[in-house]
N, C-alpha and C positions, 0 to 999 in steps of 0.2 A: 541618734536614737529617735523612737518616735512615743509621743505620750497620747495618750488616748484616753479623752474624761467625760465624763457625760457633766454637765452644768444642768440646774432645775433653775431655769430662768426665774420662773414664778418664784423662788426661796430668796436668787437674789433683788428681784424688786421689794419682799416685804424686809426684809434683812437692813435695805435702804432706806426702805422710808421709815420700819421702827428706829433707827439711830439717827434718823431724819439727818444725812449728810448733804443732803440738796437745801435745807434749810438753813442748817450753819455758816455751812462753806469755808472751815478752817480749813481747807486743802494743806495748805503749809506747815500748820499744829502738828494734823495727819501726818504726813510726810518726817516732819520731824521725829517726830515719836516713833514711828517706825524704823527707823533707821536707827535712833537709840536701842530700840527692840532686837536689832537683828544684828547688832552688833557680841564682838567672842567675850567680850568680859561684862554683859548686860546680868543685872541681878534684878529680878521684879521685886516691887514693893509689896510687902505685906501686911497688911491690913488686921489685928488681931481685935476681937471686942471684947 
């Protein structure tokens, strides 16, 4: 198949640096967590106030 996407580079440089990822640098947290996320029996937490 072929996929075809336009990316607005400028959205993701402010996207990065509002979650400031280059600053943290939890790469593995990241990584972790996502992979919890994308897993078939993943339930999000929520949060009521």
């Amino acid at each position: 198949g072929l996929l075809v996407v336009e990316l607005d580079l400028n959205l993701n440089r402010q996207v990065s640096d509002k979650w400031s990822f280059k600053m943290t640098g939890r790469y593995a947290e990241y990584a972790e967590e996502l992979q919890r996320a994308t897993r078939h029996d993943f339930t999000p937490k929520i949060v009521k106030e």
